[in-house]
Every structure is written in structure tokens, then in C-alpha cells.
VMD Tcl script that draws the C-alpha trace (Angstrom):
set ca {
  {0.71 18.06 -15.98}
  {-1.19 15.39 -14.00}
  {1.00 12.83 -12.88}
  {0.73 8.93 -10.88}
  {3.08 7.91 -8.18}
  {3.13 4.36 -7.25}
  {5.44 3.20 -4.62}
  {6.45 -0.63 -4.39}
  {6.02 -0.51 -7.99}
  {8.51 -3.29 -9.27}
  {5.97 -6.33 -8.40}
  {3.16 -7.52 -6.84}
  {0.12 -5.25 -6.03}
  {2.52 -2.17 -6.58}
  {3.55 -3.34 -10.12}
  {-0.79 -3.92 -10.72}
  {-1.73 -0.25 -10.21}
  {1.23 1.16 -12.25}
  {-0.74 -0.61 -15.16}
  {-4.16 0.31 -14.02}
  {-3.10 3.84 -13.89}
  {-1.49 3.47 -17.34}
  {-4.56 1.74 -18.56}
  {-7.64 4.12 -16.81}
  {-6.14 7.09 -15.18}
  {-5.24 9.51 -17.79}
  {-2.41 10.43 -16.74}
  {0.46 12.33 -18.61}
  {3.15 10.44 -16.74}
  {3.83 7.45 -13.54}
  {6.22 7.92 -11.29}
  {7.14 4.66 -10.50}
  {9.24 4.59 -6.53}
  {11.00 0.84 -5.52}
  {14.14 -0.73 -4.82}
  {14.95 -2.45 -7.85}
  {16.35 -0.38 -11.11}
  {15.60 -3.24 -13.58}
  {12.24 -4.45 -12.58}
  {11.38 -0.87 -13.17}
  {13.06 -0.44 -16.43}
  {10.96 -3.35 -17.63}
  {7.86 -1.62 -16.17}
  {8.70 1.58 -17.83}
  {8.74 -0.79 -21.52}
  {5.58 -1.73 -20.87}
  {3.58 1.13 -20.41}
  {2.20 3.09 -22.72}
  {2.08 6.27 -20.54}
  {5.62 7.59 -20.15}
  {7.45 6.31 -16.84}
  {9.57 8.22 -14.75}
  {11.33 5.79 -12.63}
  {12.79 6.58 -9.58}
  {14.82 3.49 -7.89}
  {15.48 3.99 -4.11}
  {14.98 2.59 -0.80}
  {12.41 4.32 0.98}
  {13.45 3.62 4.52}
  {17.34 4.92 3.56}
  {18.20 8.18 4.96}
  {17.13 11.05 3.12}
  {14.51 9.26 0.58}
  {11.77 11.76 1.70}
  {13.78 14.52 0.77}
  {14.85 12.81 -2.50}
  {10.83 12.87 -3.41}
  {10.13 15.82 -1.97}
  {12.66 17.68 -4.08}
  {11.44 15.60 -7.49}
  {8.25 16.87 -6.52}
  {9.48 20.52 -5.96}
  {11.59 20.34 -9.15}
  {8.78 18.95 -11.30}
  {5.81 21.58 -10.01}
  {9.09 24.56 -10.75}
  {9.33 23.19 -14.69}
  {5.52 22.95 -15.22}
  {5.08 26.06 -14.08}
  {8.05 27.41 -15.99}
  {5.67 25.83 -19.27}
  {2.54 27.68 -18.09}
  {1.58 24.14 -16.78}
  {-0.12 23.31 -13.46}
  {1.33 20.60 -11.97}
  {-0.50 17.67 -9.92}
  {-0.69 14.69 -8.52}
  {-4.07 12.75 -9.56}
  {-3.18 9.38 -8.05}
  {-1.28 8.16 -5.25}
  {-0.25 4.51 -4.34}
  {1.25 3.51 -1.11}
  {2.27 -0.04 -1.92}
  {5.95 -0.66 -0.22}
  {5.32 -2.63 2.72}
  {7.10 -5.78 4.60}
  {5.54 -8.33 7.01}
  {7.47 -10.79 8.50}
  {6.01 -14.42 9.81}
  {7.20 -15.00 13.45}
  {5.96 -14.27 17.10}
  {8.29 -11.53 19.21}
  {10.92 -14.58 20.06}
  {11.43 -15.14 16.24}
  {11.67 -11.27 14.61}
  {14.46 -9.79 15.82}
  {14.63 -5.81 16.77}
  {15.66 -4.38 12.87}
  {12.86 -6.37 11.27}
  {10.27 -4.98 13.72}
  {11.86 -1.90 13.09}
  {11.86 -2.04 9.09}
  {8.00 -3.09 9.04}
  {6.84 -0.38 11.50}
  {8.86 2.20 9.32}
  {8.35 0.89 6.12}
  {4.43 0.00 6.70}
  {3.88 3.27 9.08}
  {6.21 5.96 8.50}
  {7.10 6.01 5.23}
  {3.01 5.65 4.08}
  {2.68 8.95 6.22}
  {5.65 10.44 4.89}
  {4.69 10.37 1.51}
  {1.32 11.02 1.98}
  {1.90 14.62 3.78}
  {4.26 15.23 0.85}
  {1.98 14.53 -2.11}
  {-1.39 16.39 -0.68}
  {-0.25 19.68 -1.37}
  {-0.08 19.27 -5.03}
  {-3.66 17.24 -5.26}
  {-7.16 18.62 -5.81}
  {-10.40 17.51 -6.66}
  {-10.84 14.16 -8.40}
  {-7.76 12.65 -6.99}
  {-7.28 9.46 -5.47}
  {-5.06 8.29 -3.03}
  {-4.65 4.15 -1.89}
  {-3.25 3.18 1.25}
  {-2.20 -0.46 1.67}
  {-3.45 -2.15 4.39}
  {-4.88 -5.97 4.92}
  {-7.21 -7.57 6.12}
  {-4.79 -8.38 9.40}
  {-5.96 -5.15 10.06}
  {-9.76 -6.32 11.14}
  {-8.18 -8.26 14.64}
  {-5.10 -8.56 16.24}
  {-3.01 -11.88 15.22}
  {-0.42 -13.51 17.22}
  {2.12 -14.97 15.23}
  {1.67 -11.71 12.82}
  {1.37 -9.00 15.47}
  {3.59 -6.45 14.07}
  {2.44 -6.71 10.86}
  {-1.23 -6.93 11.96}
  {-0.75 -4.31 13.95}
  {1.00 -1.60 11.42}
  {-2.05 -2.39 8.94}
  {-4.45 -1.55 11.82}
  {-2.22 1.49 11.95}
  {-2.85 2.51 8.28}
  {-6.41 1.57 8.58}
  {-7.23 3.93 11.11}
  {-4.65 6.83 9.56}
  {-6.61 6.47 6.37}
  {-10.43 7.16 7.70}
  {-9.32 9.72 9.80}
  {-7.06 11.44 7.32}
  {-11.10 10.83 5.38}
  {-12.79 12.79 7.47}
  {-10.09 15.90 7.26}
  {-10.52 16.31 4.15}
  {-13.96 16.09 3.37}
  {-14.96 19.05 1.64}
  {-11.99 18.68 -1.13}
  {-12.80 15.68 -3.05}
  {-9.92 13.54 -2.72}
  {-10.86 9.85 -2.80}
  {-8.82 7.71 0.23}
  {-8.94 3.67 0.25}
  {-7.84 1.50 2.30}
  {-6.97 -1.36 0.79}
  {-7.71 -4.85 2.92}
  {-7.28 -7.84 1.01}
  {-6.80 -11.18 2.38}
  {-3.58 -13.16 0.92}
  {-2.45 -12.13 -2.52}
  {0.01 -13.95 -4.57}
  {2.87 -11.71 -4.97}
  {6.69 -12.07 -3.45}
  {4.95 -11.13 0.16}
  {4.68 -14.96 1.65}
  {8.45 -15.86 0.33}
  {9.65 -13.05 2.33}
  {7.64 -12.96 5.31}
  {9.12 -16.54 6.20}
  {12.76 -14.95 5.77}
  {12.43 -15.73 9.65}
  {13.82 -17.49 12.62}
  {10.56 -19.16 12.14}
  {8.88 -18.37 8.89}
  {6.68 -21.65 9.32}
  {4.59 -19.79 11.89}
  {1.56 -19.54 9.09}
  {1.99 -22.40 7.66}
  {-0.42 -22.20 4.98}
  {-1.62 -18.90 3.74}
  {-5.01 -19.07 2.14}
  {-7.64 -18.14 0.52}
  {-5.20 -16.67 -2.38}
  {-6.31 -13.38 -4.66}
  {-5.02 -12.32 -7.37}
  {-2.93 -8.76 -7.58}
  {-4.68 -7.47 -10.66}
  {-8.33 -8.15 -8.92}
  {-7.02 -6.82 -5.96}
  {-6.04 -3.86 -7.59}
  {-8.94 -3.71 -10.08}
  {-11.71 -4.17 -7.02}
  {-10.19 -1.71 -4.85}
  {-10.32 0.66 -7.84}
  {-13.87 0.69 -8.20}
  {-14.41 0.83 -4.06}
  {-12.09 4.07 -4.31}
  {-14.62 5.34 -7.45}
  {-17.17 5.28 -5.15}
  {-15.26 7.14 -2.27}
  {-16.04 4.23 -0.30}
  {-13.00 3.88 2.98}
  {-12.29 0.22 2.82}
  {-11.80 -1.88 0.08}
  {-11.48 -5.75 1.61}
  {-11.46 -7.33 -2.20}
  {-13.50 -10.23 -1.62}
  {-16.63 -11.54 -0.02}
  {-14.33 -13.72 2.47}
  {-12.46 -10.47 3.36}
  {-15.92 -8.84 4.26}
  {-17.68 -11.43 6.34}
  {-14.03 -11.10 8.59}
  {-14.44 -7.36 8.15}
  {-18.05 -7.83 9.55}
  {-17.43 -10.73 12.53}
  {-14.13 -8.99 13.65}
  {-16.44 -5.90 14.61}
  {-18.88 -8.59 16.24}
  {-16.89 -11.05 17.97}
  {-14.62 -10.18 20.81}
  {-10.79 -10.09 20.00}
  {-9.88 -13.29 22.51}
  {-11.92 -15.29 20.62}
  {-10.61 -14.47 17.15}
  {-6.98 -14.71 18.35}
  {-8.15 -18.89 19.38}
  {-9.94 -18.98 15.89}
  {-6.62 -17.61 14.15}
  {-4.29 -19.99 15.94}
  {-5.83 -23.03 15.01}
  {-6.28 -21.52 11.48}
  {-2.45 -20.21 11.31}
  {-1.35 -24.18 12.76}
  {-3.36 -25.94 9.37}
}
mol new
graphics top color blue
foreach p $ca { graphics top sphere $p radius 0.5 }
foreach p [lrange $ca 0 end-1] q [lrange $ca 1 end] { graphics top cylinder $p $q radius 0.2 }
display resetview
């Protein structure tokens, strides 16, 4: 039994690789991991691979051991059929980022986007690697706030940079056993994201977030980095001339370039 899990799945970028993998990936079921019951009911319609949807709040206490024991319980019954039981695709998609510089995020929503963004990606990472082997794939979402660090976003920014670094590194220890790791950079995609991130004592501080991409050619790029074991996936031309100047130009002089940009 090869299986997907896809976390953030009930919209946005999450919901976009839930179909890929039901679309491309072969797989003989998605596990589908987010807050919301009915958005993934109505995911679970859709697909034509069979859905196993698990609704629960990642950061609550005791979520880790809620997957770890699905995971446990699941590899117990394959092998119970004579089945071996793997995962062939991972998605890390749950994340939060929250518009404001430190006077306008308070303490919990720091909190909930290093956890959420950091912790939780690791978390479920460590768990799902024992039961993948050759051929499997694993995408970490990151951004392209990763590339530089951006007042007004620093938290956020800062946790991508996080899962940017986590991802080449975790790369490199596992060369050898052919397990594909992206991390996935896009610039601005239009998904819930934006609508929350201003949830803020100042959600105007970006005032206008652009250039826009798409989820499903987010996802859909990123896919064909990963089949190419390539580490970064930035989903865009625009996303790779920043990739590119951010390792040119020194970080003061980005920050001034970002500030007038963030004001427009």
C-alpha cells in the first residue's frame, strides 16, 4: 500500500497537490491532514483516488501522536494483508504568516507561525521517513521570503528561511536513498494566505501583494523541479531573478528595496 499525505489540504496550495497526487502519483490512497472536516469531505468527493481524511489541528496537543499512531496502525493492517506499507509522497502545506512588524503581532501569533511553519513541518517529517524508500518525494513549503530578511514580515520571512535551510540539509543526509526533497519558494499565490495575514493590529503593513501565481502552477511547477531532484522550486522567473540578486546583493540594501516595495 503506497499512500499520499498532504497537510493543509482543505485549500489553497495544500488543496492543489491533493489533486496532483490524485491525478499523477499513483497512489492507492491520500491522506488528507487540516482543520476543517467539510472542506475535506468535499475534497474526498472529488478525487478519484480514495481519501482518508483526517481533520485536526496540528499545533493542538497531541496531533503528532494522533499521526504517528494512524501511521503505526496503518503499516500493522498492511502487513497483517501481506502488504508493505509506504509513504510515496509527502506535503507539508499548513503554514500561517501574519502581516505586521514586532509592535503589531502579538506573542501567540509569533508563537503559532514559528510552530506551525517550523515545528510541526519537522515533526511530521521525522515521522513519515521511516516508512519511505526510493522514488519518494517529499515538499516542504517555504517562499520566496525566504531569499532575504523582510521587515514588516520578519517572522514569517524568517520561519521560511528556516524550512529552506532544514530542507537542503535534510538533502544532503539522505543522499544515497533516493528520496526527492523540494523546497517550495513561490512568490504570492492566491489562496486564503493574504486575508489572513492582515488578521493584524496592522494587516495594511504590505499593502499590495504582487506579482500573483496561481496554486495549481505553483503546485504543478514545483512538481516537475521535485522530478528532477532539484532543492528549490521558486515557481516563476520573477521568483528566480530574487532567488539570484538576494545571493548578490547585501541584505541592508534589499530590506530599503522591500520597504518602498511593501509601502506601494
Amino acid at each position: 500500500m503506497r499512500i499520499a499525505i498532504v497537510t493543509g489540504a482543505s485549500s489553497g496550495l495544500g488543496r492543489e497537490y491533493a489533486r496532483l497526487a490524485d491525478r499523477m502519483g499513483g497512489f492507492d490512497q491520500v491522506w488528507a491532514i487540516a482543520r476543517r472536516a467539510d472542506r475535506l469531505n468535499e475534497l474526498a468527493k472529488e478525487l478519484t483516488t480514495p481519501v482518508r481524511t483526517l481533520p485536526m489541528d496540528l499545533l493542538a496537543p497531541g496531533a503528532m501522536d494522533t499521526v504517528s499512531a494512524a501511521l503505526t496502525a496503518a503499516a500493522s493492517q498492511a502487513s497483517q494483508s501481506g502488504e508493505t506499507f509506504r509513504v510515496g509522497l509527502l506535503v507539508n502545506a499548513a503554514g500561517l504568516g501574519k502581516f505586521g512588524t514586532y509592535a503589531d503581532i502579538t506573542l501567540a501569533e509569533n508563537d503559532t507561525m514559528v510552530d506551525l511553519n517550523c515545528r510541526v513541518l519537522v515533526d511530521m517529517t521525522q515521522l513519515v521517513l521511516s516508512y519511505m524508500d526510493r522514488g519518494a518525494r517529499i515538499f516542504q513549503i517555504a517562499s520566496s521570503a525566504s531569499f532575504q530578511p523582510l521587515p514588516g514580515l520578519n517572522v514569517y520571512a524568517a520561519s521560511k528561511a528556516f524550512v529552506r535551510s532544514y530542507t537542503r540539509a535534510l538533502r544532503f543526509e539522505l543522499r544515497g536513498r533516493g528520496i526527492r526533497l523540494t523546497a517550495v519558494c513561490p512568490l504570492w499565490i492566491r489562496t486564503e494566505f493574504v486575508q489572513v495575514a492582515r488578521q493584524t493590529a496592522n494587516g495594511q503593513t504590505v499593502r499590495h501583494p504582487f506579482p500573483m501565481l496561481g496554486a495549481s502552477h505553483v503546485a504543478r511547477w514545483s512538481w516537475r523541479v521535485n522530478s528532477i531532484n532539484y532543492p528549490i522550486a521558486t515557481c516563476c522567473v520573477t521568483g528566480f531573478l530574487m532567488r539570484v540578486f538576494c545571493k548578490m546583493l547585501p541584505a541592508p540594501l534589499i530590506m530599503w528595496v522591500w520597504e518602498g516595495v511593501r509601502r506601494v
